[in-house]
Residue frames as a rotation matrix with the C-alpha (Angstrom) as fourth column:
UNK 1
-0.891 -0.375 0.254 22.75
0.350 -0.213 0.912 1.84
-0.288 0.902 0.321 19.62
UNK 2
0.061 0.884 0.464 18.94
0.880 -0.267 0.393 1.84
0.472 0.384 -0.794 18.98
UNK 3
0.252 0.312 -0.916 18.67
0.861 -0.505 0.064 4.49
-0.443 -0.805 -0.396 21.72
UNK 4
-0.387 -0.653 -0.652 21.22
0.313 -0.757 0.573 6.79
-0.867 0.017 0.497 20.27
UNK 5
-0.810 0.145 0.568 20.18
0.582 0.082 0.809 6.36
0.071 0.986 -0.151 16.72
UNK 6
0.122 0.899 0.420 16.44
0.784 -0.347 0.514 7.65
0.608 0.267 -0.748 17.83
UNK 7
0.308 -0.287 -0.907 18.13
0.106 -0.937 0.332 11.11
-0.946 -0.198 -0.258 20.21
UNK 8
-0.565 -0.520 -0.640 19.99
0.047 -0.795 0.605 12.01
-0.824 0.311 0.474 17.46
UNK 9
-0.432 0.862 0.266 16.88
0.891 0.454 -0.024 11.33
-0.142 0.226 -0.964 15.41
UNK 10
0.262 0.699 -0.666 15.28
0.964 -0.224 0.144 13.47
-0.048 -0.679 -0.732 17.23
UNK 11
0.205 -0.302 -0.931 17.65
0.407 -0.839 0.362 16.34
-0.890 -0.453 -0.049 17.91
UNK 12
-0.781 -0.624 0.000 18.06
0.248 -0.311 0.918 16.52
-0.573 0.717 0.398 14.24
UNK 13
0.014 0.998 0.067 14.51
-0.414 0.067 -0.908 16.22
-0.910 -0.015 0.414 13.29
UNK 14
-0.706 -0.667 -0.236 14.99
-0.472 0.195 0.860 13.74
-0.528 0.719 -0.453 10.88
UNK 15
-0.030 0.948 -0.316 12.59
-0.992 -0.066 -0.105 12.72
-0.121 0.310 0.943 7.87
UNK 16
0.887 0.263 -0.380 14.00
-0.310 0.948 -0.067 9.15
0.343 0.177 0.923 7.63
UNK 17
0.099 -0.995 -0.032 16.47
-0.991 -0.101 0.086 7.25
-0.088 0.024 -0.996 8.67
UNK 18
0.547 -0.330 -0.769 17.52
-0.639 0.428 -0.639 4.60
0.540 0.841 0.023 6.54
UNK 19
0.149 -0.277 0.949 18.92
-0.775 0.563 0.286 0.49
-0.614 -0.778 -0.131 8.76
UNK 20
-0.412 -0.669 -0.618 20.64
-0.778 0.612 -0.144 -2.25
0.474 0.422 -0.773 7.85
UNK 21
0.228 0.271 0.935 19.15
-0.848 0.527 0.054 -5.47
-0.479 -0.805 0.350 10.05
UNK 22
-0.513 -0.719 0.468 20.30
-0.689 0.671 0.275 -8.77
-0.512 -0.181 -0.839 9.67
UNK 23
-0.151 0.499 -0.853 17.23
-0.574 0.658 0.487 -10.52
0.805 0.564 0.187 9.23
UNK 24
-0.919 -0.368 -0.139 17.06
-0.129 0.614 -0.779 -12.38
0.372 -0.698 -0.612 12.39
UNK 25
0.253 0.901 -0.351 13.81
-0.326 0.421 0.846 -14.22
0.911 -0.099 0.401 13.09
UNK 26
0.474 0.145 -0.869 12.24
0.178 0.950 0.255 -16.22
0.863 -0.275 0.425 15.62
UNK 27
0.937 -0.019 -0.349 14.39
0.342 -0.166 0.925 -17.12
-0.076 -0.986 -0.149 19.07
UNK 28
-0.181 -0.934 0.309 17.49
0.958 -0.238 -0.158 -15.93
0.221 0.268 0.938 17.55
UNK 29
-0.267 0.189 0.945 15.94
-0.189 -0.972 0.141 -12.34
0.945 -0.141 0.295 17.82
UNK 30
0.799 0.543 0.257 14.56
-0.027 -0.395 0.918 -12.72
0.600 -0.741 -0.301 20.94
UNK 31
0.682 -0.475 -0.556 17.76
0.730 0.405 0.551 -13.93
-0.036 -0.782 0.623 22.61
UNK 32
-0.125 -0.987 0.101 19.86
0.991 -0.128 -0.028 -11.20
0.041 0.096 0.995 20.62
UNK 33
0.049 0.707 -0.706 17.32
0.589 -0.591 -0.551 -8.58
-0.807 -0.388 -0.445 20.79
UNK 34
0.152 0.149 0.977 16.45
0.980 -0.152 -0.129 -6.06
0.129 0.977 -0.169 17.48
UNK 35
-0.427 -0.758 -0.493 17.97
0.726 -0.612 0.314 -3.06
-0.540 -0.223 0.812 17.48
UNK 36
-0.959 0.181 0.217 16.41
0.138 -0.372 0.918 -2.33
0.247 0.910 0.332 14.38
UNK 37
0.041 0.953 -0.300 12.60
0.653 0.202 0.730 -3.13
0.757 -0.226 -0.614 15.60
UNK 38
0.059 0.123 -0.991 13.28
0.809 -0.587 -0.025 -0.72
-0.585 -0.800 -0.134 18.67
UNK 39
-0.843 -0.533 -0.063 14.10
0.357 -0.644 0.677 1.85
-0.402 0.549 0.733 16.03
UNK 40
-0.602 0.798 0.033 11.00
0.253 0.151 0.956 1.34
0.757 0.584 -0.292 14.37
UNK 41
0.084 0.841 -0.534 8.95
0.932 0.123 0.340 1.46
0.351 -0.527 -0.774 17.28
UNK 42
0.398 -0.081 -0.914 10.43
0.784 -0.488 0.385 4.58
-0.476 -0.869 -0.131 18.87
UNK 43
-0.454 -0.882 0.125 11.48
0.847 -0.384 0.366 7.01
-0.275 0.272 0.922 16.23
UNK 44
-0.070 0.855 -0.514 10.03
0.273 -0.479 -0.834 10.00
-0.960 -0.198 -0.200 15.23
UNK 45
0.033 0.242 -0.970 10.02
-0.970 -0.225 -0.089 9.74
-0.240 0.944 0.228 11.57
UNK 46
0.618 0.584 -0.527 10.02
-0.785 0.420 -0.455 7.43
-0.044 0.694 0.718 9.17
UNK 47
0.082 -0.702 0.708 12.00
-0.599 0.533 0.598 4.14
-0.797 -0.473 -0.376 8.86
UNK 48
0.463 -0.476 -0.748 13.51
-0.395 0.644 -0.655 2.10
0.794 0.598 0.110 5.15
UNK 49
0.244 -0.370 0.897 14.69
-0.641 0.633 0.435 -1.00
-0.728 -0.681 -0.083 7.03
UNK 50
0.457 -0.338 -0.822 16.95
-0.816 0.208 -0.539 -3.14
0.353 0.918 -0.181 4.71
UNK 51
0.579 -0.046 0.814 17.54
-0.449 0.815 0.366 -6.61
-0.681 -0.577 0.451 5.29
UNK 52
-0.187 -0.813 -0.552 21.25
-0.923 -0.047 0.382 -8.03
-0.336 0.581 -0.741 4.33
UNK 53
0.957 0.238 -0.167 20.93
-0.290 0.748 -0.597 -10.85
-0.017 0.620 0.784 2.12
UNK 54
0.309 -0.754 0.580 24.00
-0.334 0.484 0.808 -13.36
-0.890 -0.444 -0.102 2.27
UNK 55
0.276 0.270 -0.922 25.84
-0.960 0.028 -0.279 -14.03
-0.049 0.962 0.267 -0.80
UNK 56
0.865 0.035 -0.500 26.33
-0.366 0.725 -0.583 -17.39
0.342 0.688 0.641 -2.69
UNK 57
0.443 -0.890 0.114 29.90
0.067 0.159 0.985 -19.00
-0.894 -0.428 0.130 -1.78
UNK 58
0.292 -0.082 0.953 30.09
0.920 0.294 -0.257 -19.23
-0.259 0.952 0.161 -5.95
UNK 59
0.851 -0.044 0.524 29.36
0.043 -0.987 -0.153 -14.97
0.524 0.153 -0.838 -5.89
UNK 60
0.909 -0.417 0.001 32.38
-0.290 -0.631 0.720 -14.37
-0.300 -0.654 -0.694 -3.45
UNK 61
-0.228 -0.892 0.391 34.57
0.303 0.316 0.899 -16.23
-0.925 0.323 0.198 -5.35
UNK 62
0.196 0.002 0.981 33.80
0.711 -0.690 -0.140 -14.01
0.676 0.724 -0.137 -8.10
UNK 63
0.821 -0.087 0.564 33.96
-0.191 -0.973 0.129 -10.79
0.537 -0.213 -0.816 -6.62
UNK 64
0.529 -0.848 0.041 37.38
-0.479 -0.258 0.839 -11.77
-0.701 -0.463 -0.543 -4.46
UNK 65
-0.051 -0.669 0.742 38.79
0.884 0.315 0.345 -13.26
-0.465 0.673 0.575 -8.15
UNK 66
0.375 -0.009 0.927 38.06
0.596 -0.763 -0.248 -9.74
0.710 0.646 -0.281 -9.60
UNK 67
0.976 -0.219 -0.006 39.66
-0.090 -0.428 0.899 -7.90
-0.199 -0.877 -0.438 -6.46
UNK 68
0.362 -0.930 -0.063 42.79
0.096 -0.030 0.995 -9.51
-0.927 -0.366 0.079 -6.72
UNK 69
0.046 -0.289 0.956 43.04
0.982 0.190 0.010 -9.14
-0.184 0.938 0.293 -10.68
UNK 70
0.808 0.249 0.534 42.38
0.354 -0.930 -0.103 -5.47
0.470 0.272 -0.839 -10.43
UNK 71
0.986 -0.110 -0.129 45.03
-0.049 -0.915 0.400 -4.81
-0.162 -0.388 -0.907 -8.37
């Protein structure tokens, strides 16, 4: 995935390109390896790395009680 992400990067000449990344620290990254961090290291433009943020168990039971009321 990283690979592709930094050819087509490339072949577009892109000014940024804009990742999602878990967040994974520590030996959890090393064992699953960082897609995102190869990205970073090897692209030819800039990089906005965003790191998902887990919600609440309280928030999802809001947002999947307003889901099923809307429809």
């Amino acid at each position: 995935a990283g690979e592709e992400t930094v050819r087509v990067a490339k072949e577009l000449k892109a000014d940024l390109i804009v990742l999602g990344t878990h967040g994974y620290s520590g030996w959890k990254r090393f064992t699953i390896g960082s897609v995102a961090e190869y990205i970073v290291r090897q692209a030819p433009c800039a990089v906005l790395t965003i790191r998902h943020v887990e919600r609440r168990k309280e928030d999802r039971r809001k947002l999947s009680r307003r889901k099923t009321k809307s429809k």
